[in-house]
C-alpha positions as CSV (number, residue, x, y, z in Angstrom):
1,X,52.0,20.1,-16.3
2,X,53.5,17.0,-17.4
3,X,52.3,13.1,-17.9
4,X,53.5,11.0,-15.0
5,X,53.1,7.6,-13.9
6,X,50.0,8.3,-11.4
7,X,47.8,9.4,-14.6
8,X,48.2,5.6,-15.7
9,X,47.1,4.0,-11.7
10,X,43.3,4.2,-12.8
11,X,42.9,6.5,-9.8
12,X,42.6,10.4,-9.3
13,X,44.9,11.3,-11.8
14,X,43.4,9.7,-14.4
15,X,39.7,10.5,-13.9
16,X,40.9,13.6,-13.6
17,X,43.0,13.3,-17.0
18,X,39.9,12.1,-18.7
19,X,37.8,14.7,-17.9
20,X,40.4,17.7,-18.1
21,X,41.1,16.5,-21.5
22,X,39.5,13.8,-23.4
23,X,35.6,14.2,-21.7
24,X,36.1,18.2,-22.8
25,X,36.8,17.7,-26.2
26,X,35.1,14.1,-27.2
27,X,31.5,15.2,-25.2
28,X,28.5,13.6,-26.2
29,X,25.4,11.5,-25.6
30,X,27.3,8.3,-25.9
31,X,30.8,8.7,-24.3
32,X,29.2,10.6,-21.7
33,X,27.7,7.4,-19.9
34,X,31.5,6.2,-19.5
35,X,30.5,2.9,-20.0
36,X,33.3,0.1,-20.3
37,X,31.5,-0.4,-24.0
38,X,29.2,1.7,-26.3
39,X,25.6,1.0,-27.5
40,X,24.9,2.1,-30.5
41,X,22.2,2.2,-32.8
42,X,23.1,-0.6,-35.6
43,X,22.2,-1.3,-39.1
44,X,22.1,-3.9,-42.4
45,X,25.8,-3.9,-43.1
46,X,28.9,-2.2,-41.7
47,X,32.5,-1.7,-42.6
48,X,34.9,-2.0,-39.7
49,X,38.8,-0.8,-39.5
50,X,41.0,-0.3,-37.2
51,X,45.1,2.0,-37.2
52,X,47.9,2.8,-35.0
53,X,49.6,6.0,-34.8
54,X,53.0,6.9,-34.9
55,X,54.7,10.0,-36.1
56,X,57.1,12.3,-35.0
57,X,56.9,15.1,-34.8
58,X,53.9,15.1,-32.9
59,X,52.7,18.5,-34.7
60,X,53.5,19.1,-38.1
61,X,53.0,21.7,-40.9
62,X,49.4,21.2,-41.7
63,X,48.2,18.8,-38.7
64,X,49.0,16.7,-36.0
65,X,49.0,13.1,-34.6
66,X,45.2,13.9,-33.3
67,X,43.9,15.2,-37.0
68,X,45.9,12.4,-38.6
69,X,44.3,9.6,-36.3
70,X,41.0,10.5,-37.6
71,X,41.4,11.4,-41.1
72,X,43.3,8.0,-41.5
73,X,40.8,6.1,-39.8
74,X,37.9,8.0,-41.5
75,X,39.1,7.7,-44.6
76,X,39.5,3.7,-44.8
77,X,35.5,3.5,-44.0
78,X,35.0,5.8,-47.0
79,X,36.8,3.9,-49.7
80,X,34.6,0.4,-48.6
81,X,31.5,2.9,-50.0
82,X,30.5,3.1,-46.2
83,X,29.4,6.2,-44.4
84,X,31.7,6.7,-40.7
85,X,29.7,7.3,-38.0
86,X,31.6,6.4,-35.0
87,X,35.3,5.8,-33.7
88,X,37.0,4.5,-30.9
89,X,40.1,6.4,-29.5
90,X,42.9,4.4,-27.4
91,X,46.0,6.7,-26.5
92,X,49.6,5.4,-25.1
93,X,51.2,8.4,-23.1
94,X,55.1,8.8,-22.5
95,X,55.8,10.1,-19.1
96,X,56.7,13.6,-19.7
97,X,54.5,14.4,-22.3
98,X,53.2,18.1,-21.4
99,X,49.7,18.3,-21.1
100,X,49.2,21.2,-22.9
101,X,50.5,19.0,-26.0
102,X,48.1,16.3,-25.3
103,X,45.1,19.0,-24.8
104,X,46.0,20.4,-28.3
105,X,45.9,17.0,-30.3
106,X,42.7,15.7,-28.3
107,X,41.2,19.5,-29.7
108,X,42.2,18.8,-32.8
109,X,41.4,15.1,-33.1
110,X,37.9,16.5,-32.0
111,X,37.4,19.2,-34.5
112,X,38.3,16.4,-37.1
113,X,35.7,14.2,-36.4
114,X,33.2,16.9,-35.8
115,X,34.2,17.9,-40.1
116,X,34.0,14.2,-41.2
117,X,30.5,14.0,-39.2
118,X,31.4,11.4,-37.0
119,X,31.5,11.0,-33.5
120,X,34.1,9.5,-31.0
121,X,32.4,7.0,-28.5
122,X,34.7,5.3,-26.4
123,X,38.5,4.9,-25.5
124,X,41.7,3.9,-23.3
125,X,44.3,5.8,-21.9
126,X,47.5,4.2,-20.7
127,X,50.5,5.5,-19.6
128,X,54.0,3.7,-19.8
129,X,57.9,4.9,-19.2
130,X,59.9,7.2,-21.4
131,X,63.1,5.0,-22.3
132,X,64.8,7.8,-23.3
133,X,64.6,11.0,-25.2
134,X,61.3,13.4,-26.5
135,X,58.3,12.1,-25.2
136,X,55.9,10.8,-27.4
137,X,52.5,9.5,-28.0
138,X,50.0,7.1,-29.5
139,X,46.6,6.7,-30.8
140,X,44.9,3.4,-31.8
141,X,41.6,4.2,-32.9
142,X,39.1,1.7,-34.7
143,X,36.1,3.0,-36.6
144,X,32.6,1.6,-37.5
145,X,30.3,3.1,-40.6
146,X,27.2,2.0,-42.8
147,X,27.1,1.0,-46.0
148,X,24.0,2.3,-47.5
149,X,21.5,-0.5,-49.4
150,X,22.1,-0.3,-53.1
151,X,26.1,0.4,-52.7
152,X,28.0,-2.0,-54.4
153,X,31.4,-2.3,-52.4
154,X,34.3,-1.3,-54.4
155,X,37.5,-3.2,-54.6
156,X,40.4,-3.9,-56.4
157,X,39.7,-7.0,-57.8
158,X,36.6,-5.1,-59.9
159,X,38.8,-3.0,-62.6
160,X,37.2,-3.4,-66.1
161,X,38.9,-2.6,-69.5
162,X,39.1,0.6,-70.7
163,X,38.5,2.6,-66.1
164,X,40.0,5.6,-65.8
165,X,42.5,5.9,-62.8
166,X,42.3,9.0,-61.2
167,X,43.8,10.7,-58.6
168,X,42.0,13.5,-56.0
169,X,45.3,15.7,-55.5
170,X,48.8,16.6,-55.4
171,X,51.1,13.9,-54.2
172,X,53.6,13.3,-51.7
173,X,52.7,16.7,-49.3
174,X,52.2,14.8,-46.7
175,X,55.3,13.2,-46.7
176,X,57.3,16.1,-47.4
177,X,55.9,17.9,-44.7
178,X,56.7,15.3,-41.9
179,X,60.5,14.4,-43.1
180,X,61.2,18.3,-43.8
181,X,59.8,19.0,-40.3
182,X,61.8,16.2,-38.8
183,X,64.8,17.2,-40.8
184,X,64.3,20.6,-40.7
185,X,64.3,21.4,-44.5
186,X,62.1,25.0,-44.4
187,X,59.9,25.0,-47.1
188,X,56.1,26.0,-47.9
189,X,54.7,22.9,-47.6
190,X,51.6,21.9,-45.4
191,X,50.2,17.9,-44.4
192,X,47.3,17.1,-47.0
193,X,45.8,15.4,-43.7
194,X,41.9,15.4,-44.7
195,X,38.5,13.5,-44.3
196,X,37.9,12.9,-47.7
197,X,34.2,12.6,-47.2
198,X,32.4,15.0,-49.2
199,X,34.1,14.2,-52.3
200,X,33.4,10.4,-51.7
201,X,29.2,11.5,-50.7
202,X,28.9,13.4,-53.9
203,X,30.7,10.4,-56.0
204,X,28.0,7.4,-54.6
205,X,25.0,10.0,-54.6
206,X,25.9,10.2,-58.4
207,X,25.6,7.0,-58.9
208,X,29.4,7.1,-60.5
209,X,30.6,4.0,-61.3
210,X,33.4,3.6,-59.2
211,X,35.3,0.3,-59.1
212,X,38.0,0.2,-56.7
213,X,38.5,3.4,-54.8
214,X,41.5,3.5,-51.7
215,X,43.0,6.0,-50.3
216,X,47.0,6.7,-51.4
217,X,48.8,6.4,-47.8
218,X,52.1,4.7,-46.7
219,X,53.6,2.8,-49.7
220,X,52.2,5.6,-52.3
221,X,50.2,5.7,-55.2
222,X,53.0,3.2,-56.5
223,X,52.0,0.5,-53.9
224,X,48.2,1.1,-54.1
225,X,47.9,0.4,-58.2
226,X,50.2,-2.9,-57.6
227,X,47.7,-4.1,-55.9
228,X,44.7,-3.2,-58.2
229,X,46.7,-4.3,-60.8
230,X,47.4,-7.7,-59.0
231,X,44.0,-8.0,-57.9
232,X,42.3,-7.5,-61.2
233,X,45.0,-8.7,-63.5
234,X,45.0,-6.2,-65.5
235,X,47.7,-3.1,-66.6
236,X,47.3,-0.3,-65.4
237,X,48.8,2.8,-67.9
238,X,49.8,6.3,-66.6
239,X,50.7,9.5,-68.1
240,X,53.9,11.1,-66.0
241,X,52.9,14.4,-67.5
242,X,49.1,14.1,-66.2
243,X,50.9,13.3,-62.3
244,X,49.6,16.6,-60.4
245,X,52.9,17.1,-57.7
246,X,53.6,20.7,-56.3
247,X,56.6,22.2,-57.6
248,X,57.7,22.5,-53.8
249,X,57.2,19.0,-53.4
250,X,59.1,18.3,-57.2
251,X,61.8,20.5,-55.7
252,X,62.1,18.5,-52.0
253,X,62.2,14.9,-54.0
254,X,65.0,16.3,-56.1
255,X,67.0,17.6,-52.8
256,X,66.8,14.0,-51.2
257,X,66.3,11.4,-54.2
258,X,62.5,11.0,-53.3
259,X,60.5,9.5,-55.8
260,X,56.5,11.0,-55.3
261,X,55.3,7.4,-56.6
262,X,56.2,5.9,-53.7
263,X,55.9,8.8,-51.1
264,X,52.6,8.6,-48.5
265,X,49.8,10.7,-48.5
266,X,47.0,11.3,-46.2
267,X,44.4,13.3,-47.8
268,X,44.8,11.8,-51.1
269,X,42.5,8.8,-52.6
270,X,42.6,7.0,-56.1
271,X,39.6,5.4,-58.0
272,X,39.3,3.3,-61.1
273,X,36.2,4.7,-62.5
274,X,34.2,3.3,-65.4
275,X,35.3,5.8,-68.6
276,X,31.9,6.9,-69.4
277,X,31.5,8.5,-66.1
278,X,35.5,9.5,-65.8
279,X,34.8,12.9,-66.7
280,X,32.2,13.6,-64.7
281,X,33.5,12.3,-61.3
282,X,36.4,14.4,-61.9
283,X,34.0,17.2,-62.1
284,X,32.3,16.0,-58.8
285,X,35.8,15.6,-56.9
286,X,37.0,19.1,-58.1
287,X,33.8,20.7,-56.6
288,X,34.5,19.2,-53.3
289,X,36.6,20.7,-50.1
290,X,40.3,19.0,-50.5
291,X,39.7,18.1,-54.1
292,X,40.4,20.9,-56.8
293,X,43.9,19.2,-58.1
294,X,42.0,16.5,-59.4
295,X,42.7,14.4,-62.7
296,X,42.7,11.6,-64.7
297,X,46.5,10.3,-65.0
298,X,45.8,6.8,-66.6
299,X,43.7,4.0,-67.5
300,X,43.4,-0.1,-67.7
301,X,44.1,-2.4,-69.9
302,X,42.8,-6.2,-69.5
303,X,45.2,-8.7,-70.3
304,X,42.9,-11.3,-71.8
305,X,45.6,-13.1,-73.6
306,X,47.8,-13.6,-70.9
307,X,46.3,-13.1,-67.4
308,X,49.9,-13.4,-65.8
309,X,51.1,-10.4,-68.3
310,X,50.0,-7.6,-66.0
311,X,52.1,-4.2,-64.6
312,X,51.5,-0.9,-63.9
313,X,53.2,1.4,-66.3
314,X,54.1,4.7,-66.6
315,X,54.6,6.1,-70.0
316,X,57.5,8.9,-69.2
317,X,57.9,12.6,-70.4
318,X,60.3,11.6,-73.2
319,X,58.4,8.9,-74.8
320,X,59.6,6.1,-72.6
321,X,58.1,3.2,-70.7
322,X,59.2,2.4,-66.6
323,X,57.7,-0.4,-65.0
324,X,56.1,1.0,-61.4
325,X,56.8,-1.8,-59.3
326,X,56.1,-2.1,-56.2
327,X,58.0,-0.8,-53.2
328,X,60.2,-3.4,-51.2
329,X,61.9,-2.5,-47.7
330,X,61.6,0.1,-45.5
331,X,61.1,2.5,-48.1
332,X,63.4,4.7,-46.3
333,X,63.0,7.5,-44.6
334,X,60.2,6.3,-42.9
335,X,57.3,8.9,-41.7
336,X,55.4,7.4,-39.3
């Protein structure tokens, strides 16, 4: 069965729509009352964010638009220090989407949240014309968590002389694995799409020293220590031989001129941690699900002579120095 206009009137066809497919999968006490708003219970301070969702294809090696929604959305309350706890979910349907398609994101946006402990509490569903070609879809979700008394927010205007930058995991999968889909390049390699939430629990419980923590998404690790850099006014030096890449991923940059500085992750976050606890929040990250490629690949360097003397810079392989600057245009070929 297919999307059609009727599923967007606000009559039978969409309560039915609802509860054939979002009510099945997002059940629970709160989104159950179907309220035009949900009451929740509230707290000292909160971290609010909110993403849009666009990727094709819709399923991809390693995830889907649904898991992606969540992790991405997830993932932003975690590097304020927060704890998730609740999302909002607003899809845009194509006409002609199949069902079955919608039924399999809405499962697996579900199963997400259910892993990052969070639960999905209200929504919208509208449905506008195809203009043309493979129908798509897309998801808007906004997400609320806690942050817990005693957390000092992280940013990156807080590096210090002397943090160690590191980095959770292997870069660039994710983008790999949408663009080779897309373009279809067959290869072994699988979305890093994740709720990084464990790794970030065990980090704060520690009392690890973190910084500025974000997660590495469109723009690339590249983009992200710019603006630490920027923020802090600081440098910010990395070892090329300490970046962790796949040797998949090495090869699939070297087929299309991709640079995995610059390539968009979603599964993936960086940190500046202070260097007496450096070692031990790798150790932290590495016993966590999703983070067992962790490492240290750099560190900072306040400019206190010069405040407007600040770069990130990546000492090379054969004893060189590049400037990572940060990336301008469309960054071509976009993935989402």
């Amino acid at each position: 069965m297919k999307i059609t206009m009727a599923h967007g009137s606000g009559g039978e066809s969409t309560s039915k729509l609802i509860h054939d497919v979002f009510s099945k999968h997002f059940h629970n006490e709160i989104l159950e009352k179907l309220e035009d708003s949900a009451v929740v219970p509230g707290f000292g301070r909160i971290a609010v964010t909110t993403d849009s969702f666009v990727v094709t294809p819709i399923i991809f090696p390693g995830g889907d638009i649904g898991r992606l929604s969540v992790c991405g959305t997830v993932n932003d309350l975690l590097m304020s220090g927060s704890k998730p706890m609740y999302l909002t979910c607003g899809c845009i349907l194509e006409e002609g989407l199949d069902i079955e398609v919608l039924d399999k994101v809405i499962a697996s946006m579900a199963e997400t949240a259910k892993e990052a402990g969070v639960k999905i509490i209200t929504g919208d569903t509208k449905v506008i014309e195809n203009k043309g070609g493979e129908p798509g879809l897309i998801i808007n979700t906004s997400g609320v968590g806690f942050i817990p008394e005693g957390i000092d927010v992280p940013g990156p205007f807080n590096l210090q002389d002397g943090d160690a930058i590191i980095i959770s995991g292997n870069l660039g999968d994710h983008h790999a694995a949408i663009l080779g889909s897309r373009m279809g390049i067959e290869s072994n390699i699988v979305s890093d799409a994740a709720p990084l939430c464990e790794m970030v629990g065990k980090l704060l419980s520690n009392g690890i020293r973190v910084h500025a923590m974000r997660d590495v998404t469109r723009g690339g690790l590249g983009t992200v220590l710019n603006e630490f850099s920027s923020s802090s006014k600081c440098t910010i030096e990395l070892d090329e031989e300490a970046m962790p890449v796949s040797a998949a991923v090495k090869d699939f940059c070297g087929i299309l001129g991709l640079d995995p500085m610059y390539m968009g992750n979603e599964g993936k976050m960086v940190l500046s941690v202070h260097k007496d606890d450096a070692q031990k929040a790798v150790s932290l990250i590495k016993e966590s699900k999703y983070g067992e490629k962790c490492c240290i690949i750099g560190e900072v360097r306040k400019n206190l002579d010069n405040d407007d003397n600040y770069n990130v810079v990546l000492n090379t392989k054969i004893g060189g120095k590049r400037i990572i600057g940060l990336m301008y245009g469309e960054g071509l070929p976009r993935i989402c």
